[in-house]
VOGU-3710 file (C-alpha; in Angstrom, 3 decimals, decimal comma):
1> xxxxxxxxxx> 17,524/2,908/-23,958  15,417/3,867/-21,402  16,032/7,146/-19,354  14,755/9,882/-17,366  13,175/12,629/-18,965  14,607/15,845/-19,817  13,565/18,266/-17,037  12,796/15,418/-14,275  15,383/16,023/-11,476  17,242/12,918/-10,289
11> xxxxxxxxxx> 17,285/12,765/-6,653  19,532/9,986/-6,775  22,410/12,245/-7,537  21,667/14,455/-5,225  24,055/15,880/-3,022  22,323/16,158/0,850  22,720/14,926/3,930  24,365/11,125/3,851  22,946/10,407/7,501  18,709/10,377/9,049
21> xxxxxxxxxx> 17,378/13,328/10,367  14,529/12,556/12,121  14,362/9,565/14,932  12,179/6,652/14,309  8,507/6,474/14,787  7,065/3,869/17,356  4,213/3,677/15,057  3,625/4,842/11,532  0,351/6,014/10,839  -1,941/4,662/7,450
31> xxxxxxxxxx> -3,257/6,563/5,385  -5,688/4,837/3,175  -6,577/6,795/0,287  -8,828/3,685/-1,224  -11,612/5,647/-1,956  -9,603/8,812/-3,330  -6,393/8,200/-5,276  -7,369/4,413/-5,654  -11,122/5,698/-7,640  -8,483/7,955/-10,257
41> xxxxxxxxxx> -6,972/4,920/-11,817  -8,629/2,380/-14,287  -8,703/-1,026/-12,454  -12,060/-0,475/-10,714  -14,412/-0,313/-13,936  -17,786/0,287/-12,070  -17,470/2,372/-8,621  -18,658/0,298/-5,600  -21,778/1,901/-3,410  -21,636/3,970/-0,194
51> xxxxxxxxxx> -22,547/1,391/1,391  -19,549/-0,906/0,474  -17,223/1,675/0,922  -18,257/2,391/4,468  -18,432/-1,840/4,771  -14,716/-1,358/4,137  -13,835/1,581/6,206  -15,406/0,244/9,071  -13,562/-2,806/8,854  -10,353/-1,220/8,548
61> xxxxxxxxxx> -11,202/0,601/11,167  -12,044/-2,787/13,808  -9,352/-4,490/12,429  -6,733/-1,807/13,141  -5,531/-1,667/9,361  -5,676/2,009/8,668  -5,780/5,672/10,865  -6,979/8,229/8,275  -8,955/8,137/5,507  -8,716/10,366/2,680
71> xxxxxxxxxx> -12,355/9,670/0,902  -12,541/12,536/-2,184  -12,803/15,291/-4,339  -15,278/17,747/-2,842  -15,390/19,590/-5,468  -16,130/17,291/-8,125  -19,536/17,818/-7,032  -22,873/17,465/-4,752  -23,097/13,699/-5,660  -19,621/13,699/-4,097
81> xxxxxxxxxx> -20,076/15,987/-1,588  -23,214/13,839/-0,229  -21,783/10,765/-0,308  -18,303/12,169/1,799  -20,456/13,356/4,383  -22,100/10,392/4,800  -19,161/8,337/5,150  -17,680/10,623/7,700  -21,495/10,520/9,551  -21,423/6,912/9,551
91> xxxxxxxxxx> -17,770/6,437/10,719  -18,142/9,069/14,224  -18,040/6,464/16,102  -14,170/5,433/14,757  -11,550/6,303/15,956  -10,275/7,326/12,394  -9,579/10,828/11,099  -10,476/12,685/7,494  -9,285/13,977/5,024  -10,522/15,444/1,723
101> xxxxxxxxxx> -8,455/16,531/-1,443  -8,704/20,091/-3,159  -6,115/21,615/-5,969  -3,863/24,341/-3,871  -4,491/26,565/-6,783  -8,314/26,749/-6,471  -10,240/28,645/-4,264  -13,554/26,816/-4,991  -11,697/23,283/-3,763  -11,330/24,569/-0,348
111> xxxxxxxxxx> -15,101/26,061/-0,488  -15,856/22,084/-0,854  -13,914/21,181/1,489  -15,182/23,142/4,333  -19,052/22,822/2,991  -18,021/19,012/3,801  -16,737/19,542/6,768  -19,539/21,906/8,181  -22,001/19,331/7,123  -20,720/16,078/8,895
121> xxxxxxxxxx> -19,513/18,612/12,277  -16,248/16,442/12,358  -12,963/18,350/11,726  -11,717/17,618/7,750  -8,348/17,919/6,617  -7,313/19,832/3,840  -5,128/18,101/1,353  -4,461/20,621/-0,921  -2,609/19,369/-3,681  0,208/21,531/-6,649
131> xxxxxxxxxx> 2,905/20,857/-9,242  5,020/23,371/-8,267  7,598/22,710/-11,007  8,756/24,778/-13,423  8,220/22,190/-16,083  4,554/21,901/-15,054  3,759/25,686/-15,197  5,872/25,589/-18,799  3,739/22,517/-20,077  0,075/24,080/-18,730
141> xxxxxxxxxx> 1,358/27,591/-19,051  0,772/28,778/-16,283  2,106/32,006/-14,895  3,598/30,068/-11,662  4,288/32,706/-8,995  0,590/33,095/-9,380  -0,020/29,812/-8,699  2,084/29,941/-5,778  0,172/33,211/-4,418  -3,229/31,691/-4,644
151> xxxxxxxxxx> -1,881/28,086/-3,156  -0,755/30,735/-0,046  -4,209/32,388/-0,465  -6,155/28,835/-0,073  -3,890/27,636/3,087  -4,525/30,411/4,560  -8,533/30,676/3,843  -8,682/26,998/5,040  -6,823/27,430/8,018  -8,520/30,708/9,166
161> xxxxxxxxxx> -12,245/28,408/9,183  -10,463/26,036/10,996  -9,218/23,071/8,939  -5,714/21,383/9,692  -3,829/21,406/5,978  -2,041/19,026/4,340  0,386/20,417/1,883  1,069/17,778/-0,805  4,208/18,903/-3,541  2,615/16,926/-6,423
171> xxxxxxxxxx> 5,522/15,106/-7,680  7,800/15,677/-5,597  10,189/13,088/-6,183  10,657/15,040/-9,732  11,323/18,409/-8,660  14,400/19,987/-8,078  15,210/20,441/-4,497  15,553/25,041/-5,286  11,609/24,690/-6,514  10,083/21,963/-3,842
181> xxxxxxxxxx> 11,651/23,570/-1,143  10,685/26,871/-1,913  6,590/25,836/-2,253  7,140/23,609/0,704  8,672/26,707/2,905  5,754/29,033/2,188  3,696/26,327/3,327  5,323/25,670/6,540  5,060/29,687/6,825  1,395/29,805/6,337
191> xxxxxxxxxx> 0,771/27,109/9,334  0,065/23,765/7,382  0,173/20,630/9,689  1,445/18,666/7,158  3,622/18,181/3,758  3,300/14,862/2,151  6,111/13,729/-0,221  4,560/12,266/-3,530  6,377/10,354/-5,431  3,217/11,006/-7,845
201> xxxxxxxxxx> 5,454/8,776/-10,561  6,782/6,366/-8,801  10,349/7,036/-10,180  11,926/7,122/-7,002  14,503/3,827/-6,083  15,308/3,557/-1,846  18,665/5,140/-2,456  16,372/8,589/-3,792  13,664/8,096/-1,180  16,294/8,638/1,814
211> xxxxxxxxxx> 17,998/11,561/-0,170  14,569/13,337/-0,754  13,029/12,798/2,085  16,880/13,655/3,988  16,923/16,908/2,021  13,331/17,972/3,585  13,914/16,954/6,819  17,068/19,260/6,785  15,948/22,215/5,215  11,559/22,147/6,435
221> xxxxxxxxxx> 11,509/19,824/9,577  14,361/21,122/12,045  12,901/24,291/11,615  8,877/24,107/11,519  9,064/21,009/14,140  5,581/20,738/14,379  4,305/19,870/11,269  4,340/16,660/10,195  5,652/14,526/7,030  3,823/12,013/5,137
231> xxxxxxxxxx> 4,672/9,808/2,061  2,535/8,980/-0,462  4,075/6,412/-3,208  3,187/4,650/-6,374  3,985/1,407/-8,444  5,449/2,200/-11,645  8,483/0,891/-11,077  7,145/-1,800/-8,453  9,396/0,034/-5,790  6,329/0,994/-3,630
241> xxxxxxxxxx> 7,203/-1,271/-1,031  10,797/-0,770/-0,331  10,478/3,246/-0,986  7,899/3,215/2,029  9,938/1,087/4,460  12,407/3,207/3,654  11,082/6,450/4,396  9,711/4,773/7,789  13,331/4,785/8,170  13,585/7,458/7,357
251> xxxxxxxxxx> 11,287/9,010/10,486  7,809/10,017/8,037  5,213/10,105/10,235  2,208/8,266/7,752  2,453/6,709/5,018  -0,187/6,022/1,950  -1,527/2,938/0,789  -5,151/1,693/-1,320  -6,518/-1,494/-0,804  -5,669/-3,823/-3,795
261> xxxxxxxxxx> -3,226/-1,344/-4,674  -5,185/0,544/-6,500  -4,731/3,696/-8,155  -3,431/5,876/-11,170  -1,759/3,830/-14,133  0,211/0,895/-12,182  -1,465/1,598/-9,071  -0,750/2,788/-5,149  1,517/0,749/-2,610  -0,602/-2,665/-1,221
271> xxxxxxxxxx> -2,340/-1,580/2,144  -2,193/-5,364/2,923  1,557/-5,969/2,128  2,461/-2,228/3,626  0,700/-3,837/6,879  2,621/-7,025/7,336  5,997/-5,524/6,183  5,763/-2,979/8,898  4,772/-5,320/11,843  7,740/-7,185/10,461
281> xxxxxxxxxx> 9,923/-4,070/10,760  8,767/-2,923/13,843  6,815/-0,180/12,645  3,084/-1,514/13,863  2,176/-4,004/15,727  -1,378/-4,888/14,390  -3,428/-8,319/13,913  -2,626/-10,086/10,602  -4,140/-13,305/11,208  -7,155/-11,592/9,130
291> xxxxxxxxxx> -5,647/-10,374/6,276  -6,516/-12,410/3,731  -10,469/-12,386/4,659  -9,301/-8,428/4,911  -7,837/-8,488/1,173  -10,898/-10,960/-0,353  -13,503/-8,461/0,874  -11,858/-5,390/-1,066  -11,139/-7,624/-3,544  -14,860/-8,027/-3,352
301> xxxxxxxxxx> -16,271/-4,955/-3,363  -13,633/-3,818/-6,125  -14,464/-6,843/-8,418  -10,838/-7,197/-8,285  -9,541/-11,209/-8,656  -6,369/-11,628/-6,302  -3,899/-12,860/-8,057  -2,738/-16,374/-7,371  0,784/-15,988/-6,161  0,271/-12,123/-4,878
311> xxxxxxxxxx> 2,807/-11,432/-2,231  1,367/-12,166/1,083  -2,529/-12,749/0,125  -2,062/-14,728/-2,602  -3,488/-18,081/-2,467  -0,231/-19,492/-4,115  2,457/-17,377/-1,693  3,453/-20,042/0,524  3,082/-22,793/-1,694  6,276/-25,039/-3,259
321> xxxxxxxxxx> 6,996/-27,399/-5,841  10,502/-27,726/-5,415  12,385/-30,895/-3,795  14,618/-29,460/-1,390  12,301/-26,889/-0,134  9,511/-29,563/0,462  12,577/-31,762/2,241  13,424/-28,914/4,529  9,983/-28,071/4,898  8,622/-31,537/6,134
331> xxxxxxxxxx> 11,734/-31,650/8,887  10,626/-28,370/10,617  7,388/-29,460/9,902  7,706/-32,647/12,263  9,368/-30,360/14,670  6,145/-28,495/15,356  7,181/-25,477/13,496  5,822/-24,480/10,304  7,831/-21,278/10,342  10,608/-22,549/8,720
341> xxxxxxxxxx> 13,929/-20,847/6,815  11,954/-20,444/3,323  9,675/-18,013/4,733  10,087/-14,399/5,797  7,095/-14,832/8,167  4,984/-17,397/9,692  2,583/-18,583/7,474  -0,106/-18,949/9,812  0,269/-14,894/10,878  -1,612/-13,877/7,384
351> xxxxxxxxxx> -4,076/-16,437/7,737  -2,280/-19,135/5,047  -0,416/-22,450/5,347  2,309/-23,657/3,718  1,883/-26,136/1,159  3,274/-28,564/-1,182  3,060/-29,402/-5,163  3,976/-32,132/-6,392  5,960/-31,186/-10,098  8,913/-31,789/-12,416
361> xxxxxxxxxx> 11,371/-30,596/-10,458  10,022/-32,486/-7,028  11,413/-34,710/-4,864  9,883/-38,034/-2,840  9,812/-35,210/0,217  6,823/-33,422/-1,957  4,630/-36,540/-2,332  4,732/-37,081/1,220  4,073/-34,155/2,417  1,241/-33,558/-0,216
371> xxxxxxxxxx> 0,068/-37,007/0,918  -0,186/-35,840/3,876  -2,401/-32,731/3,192  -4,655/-34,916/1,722  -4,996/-36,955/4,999  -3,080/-40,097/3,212  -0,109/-41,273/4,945  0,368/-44,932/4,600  1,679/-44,220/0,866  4,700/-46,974/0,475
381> xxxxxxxxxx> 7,827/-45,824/-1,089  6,996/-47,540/-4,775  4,068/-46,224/-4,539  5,636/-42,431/-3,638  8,186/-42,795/-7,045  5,192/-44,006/-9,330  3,434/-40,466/-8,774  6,914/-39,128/-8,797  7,553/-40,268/-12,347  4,523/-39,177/-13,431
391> xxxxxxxxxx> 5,306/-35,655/-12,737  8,351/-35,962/-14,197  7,140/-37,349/-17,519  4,498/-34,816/-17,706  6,194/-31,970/-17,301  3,081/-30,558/-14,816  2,032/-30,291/-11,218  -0,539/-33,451/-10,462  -3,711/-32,597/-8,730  -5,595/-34,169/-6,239
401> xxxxxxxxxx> -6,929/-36,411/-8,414  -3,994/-37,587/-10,277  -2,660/-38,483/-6,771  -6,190/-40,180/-5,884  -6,070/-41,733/-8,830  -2,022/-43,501/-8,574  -3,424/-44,963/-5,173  -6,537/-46,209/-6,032  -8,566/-44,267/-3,417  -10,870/-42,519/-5,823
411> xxxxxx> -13,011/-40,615/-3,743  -11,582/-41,658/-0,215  -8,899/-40,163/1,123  -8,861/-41,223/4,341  -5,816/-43,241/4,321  -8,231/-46,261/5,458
//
């Protein structure tokens, strides 16, 4: 059976506040941490150039997608340093803000950071980064009050040369609430800007995102009312989606997302689904119509194949091969609406169409309207149940050509 590990606290059972704390955002902020988080997992084999990456973050940047970019590890060294700086150079005239990771625990981390930061002459965050756990400091053995003295040493130092701090609990959503909130208060009392909630194992459900993020908000935000709260979430258990809506809900101020979905093991939350969901929730109000060129370029420059029926910017996503579907479809259809009650969005707003197979499970409504797409639309009814049967008796979709072929157009068709 599986189970949650010994020593992993289970938010969901947590006993905090039943009802929000903070108010609703107009507008969540994006964080896209593509080129940070998304370059630790394993999907991208070979790293793309500077130059695509700053290809990408420029778009992003035109098309509205995304508000910060976190692009790095400093401190992994002076081929990293070099190429972060010229990113940031070659993005001043953005509107976007920086950001650039460091462990809270090590001294030298911040040292990069600010070297980075001197260099380009644009203010860099400081996402400093620590398991503050008790099972952490067991498994590493580490002494961990020491750890939390030096993370208090390094906010400090970074916020005395004048960097705005991002305070990020690594896994958060796996801590119990006496140890996260105790890190997260010394935080807030050494001046941070931020704390970002990371769900670094994507283990949390919605139910455990609202009684985390509820628990904070209590305890950190009605008290240090200036900083502010991201969330940062990943796949494992495919809940990236729904926990990030959620804590929008929730009243975080930015949330995290890669391109592709990218990232460590099963990856980061979708920057392209995150987008339309929240324009669908209220939460931006952005562009969409581009998306799927948006998606294909990362996709691109990642040498990462979309998948065919991806949510959203899959090729696939708005197609059917079902009979009543294709029925209702072709009535709203007529009607001069193609945003019809088997789709959570227009079509059309992600830059796709809907579309009709013709399969097994079909109906005479699915020939027709495939006809159609094909520009044919004098097919007669006997005609319509031949390539109907066929289907059927094949147990497969039919292609263009095996429609082509059942009306004897070969290569025309025109419908003349």
């Amino acid at each position: 059976m599986v189970s949650i590990e010994k020593g992993i606290y289970n938010w969901e059972k947590h006993d905090g506040p039943d009802k929000p704390i903070r108010r609703l955002k107009s507008c969540i902020e994006i964080d896209d941490e593509t080129w940070r988080d998304g370059m630790q997992g394993t999907q991208v084999v070979h790293h793309p150039t500077t130059e695509q990456k700053m290809h990408y973050i420029k778009t992003a940047a035109e098309l509205g997608y995304v508000d910060h970019f976190d692009i790095g590890f400093p401190a992994s060294g002076s081929l990293q340093r070099d190429e972060i700086v010229h990113l940031i150079e070659a993005s001043k005239k953005t509107n976007l803000t920086f950001s650039a990771a460091g462990r809270g625990a090590a001294v030298d981390d911040v040292k990069a950071i600010i070297e980075v930061a001197q260099r380009s002459g644009k203010e860099v965050e400081a996402d400093l980064f620590l398991d503050a756990s008790s099972l952490r400091s067991n498994i590493e053995q580490w002494d961990r009050n020491e750890k939390l003295r030096q993370l208090r040493r390094n906010i400090v130092f970074a916020k005395r040369e004048g960097l705005p701090v991002m305070f990020v609990p690594e896994r958060a959503s796996a801590t119990s609430p006496q140890e996260l909130l105790e890190v997260c208060v010394m935080a807030a009392d050494e001046g941070v800007d931020r704390i970002a909630i990371a769900d670094t194992t994507g283990v949390l459900t919605p139910y455990g995102t609202s009684k985390l993020l509820r628990t904070i908000f209590e305890e950190i935000g009605k008290k240090y009312t200036n900083i502010k709260f991201d969330f940062h979430e990943h796949q494992d258990l495919n809940m990236g989606i729904a926990n990030c809506i959620t804590a929008a809900m929730e009243g975080v101020d930015r949330l995290h997302a890669t391109a592709r979905g990218i990232g460590e093991r099963a990856g980061n939350v979708e920057l392209e689904q995150l987008l339309v969901v929240l324009n669908l929730q209220g939460f931006r109000d952005v562009k969409t119509s581009q998306i799927q060129a948006f998606a294909k370029m990362a996709a691109n420059i990642l040498s990462l194949p979309i998948g065919s029926h991806e949510s959203i910017v899959g090729e696939k996503s708005t197609e059917t091969a079902s009979g009543v579907h294709a029925s209702t479809y072709e009535k709203v259809r007529k009607g001069g609406n193609i945003a019809h009650i088997y789709f959570p969005y227009n079509p059309e707003d992600v830059g796709l169409k809907p579309r009709v197979r013709v399969g097994p499970l079909s109906g005479l409504a699915n020939v027709y309207a495939y006809c159609a797409e094909l520009g044919i639309r004098d097919v007669t009814e006997e005609k319509a149940r031949e390539i109907l049967d066929i289907a059927k008796k094949n147990w497969g979709l039919l292609s263009e050509e095996d429609i082509k072929n059942v009306l004897g157009r070969g290569g025309d068709i025109s419908g003349k």
